[in-house]
Phi, psi and omega in degrees: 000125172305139160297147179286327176295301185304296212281356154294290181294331234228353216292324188276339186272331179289349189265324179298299140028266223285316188318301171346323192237010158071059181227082195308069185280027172290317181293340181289286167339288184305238184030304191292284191304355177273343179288315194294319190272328160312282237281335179302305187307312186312289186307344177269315159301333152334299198287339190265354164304312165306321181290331160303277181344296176290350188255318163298298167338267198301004166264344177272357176292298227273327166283328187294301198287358183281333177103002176261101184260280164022286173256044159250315167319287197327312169294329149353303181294340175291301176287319153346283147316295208283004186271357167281331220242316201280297191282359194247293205296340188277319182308306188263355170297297176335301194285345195275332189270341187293323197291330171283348166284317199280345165264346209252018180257318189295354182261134205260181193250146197283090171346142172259178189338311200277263184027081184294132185277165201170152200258331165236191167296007191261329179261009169247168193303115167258149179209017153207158171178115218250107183074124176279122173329168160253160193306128172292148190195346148072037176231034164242164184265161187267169199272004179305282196294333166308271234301309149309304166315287185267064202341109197232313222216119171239094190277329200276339183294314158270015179282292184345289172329293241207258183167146202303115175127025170224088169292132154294130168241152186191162191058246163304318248253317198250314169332293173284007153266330190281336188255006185240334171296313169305315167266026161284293178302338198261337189270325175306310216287309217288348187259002182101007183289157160265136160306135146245164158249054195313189169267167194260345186235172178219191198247189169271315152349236095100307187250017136244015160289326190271315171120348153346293196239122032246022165321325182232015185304324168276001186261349165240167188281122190255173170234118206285279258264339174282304249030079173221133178232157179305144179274109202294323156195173218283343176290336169312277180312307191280329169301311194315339171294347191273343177319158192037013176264163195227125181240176179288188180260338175274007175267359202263103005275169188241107160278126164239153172199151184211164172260115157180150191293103193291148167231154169200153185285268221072052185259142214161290181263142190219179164096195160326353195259354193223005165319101199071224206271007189294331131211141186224160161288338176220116180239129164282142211218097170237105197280150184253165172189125156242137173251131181225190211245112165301042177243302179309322197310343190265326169295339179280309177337287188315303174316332194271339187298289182307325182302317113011287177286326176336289181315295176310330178287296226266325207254014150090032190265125164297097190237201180203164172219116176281153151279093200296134175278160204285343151346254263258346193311179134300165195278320172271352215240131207249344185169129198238107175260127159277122153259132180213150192251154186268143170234130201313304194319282178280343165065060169191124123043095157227107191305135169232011154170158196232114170239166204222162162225121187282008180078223162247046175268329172278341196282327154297327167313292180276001174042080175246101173236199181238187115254119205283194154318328215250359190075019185270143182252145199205133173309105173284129196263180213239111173251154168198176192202138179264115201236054034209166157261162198247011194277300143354296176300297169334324175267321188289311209296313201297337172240351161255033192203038183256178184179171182321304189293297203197245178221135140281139189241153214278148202303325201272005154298314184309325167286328191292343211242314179079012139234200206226347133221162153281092158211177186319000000 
């Protein structure tokens, strides 16, 4: 969430920002600050109301010990007032601060410099890109039918169960999802994240700390009767540890990462685009996630950006990395690199992470600060990433390391999986 502070010192650079993601917030922006500026007025007649109030208190203890019961009643009549006076200013400081949360939740976080402005996905920037498709040729299988061929994957099993977009993995199938989450988490351990095993589901705090909610509330699964929801991916629960904490500045950056089964509706999507693993509801995962010192935070990006390409370079994948344009951005996200791995099959683009540095829009949300040198607490930013998720990958390896027989899987894999292909 933007600050009441940014958007005060700041009000022409954030409406320019936001132009980025094609959005006119000015009338939203004025609104705040005219709320902003009641409310201010208020609380300062609050306060000389109360300074009265106490300055009246202590004159009627003092007439009372004088044995002047008289005027001490009269002035009562006085405080009287003002305590009537007190609950209608009190009232309206509430209602003033509720209508500006309700607006300051609705303003996305402002794209930074680098940032292209745009309107989709058409307007971002690619500024890497590792190994080239090969030439269509409309002879590799798509990973639906691998899967099949070697009962890897069972989509009709899990329709049948559950409903489309929860697939049964078995055999091989399931080996090569358990081993690649293993060599996801073992390339974390080896860069320096701490494991978590979060919880799976979270609270509403929890999803509106990240900025889920209330932005994305339909996309995830609630369970009414708790308020409680599934969680879309691991970035919820491990940021949500930092809520209300106040850290050293030597705490500074805190690498995290988890392993954990994503659920998101997505309701909606249908055709080609969602075919096999190409999107589901409930998908495995393992997200990096850091809080870090803004002087630092872009340099932590970059790092998290290679760390990334690592994973992809290691499992031998063609991929590319996009800059996002402020179109196509997150809702919370100050600057986004997108990964996508190619798939033979299908001869097109499959994104398989996204990582971001939200600045301080989750960290005000969650009143995550530091303290700095000077001993001042000041907001930290917050970053994360997927690293990676896998049914996409998973859909690449099966079609860009497939051959006459089967799948060859890739050598920095192989321990992790404990074999060396998929085939009959």
């Amino acid at each position: 969430m933007l600050t009441l502070q940014c958007l005060r010192e700041e009000r022409d650079r954030v409406l320019a920002a936001l132009t980025k993601r094609h959005i006119d917030a000015a009338s939203t922006v004025d609104q705040i600050l005219d709320l902003d500026a009641q409310r201010r007025a208020t609380q300062t007649e609050l306060d000389q109301v109360l300074a009265e109030s106490n300055a009246l208190s202590r004159q009627i203890g003092g007439l009372m010990r004088e044995g002047k019961k008289d005027e001490a009643e009269a002035i009562k009549a006085q405080t009287a007032g003002l305590k009537d006076k007190t609950h209608e200013l009190k009232e309206a400081m509430d209602a003033a601060e509720a209508q500006l949360q309700e607006l300051l939740v609705q303003l996305p976080n402002t794209p930074c410099d680098l940032v292209a402005s745009g309107k989709s996905a058409d307007d971002n920037v690619e500024v890497f890109r590792s190994g080239e498709p090969p030439a269509a040729g409309g002879h590799a299988k798509p990973h639906w039918d691998i899967a099949k061929e070697f009962d890897l994957i069972d989509f009709d099993l899990g329709a049948k169960v559950t409903g489309a977009g929860f697939p049964f993995y078995k055999g091989k199938g399931a080996k090569l999802q358990r081993g690649l989450i293993r060599f996801f988490l073992e390339r974390a351990d080896e860069a320096g994240y701490t494991e978590y095993i979060p919880p799976h589901v979270v609270n509403a705090d929890s999803g509106y700390g990240t900025g889920q909610l209330p932005d994305k509330e339909g996309q995830m699964y609630h369970m009414q009767d708790d308020d409680l929801y599934m969680i879309p991916t691991a970035e919820v629960p491990l940021t949500n540890i930092f809520r209300d904490v106040v850290l050293n500045a030597s705490d500074l950056p805190t690498k995290l990462c988890g392993y954990t089964p994503c659920f998101r509706r997505e309701a909606g999507s249908y055709g080609k685009d969602v075919r096999g693993l190409n999107r589901l509801h409930q998908f495995d995962k393992v997200e990096i996630v850091q809080i870090a010192h803004p002087d630092e935070s872009y340099a932590t990006l970059d790092a998290m950006v290679e760390h990334v390409k690592g994973l992809l370079e290691g499992l031998e994948l063609p991929y590319r990395i996009l800059r996002l344009c402020g179109g196509d951005m997150g809702f919370t996200s100050a600057m986004t690199y997108d990964f996508e791995v190619w798939s033979a099959a299908q001869e097109r683009w499959l994104e398989v992470s996204s990582v971001s540095n939200f600045e301080t829009f989750q960290a005000n949300r969650l009143k995550c600060r530091f303290k700095d040198e000077d001993g001042k607490n000041k907001f930290v930013h917050t970053l994360n990433g997927s690293a990676l998720a896998l049914p996409r990958i998973v859909a690449a390896l099966l079609e860009n390391h497939q051959d006459h027989d089967g799948v060859v899987i890739p050598k920095a894999l192989v321990p992790y999986v404990g074999f060396e292909r998929i085939d009959a």
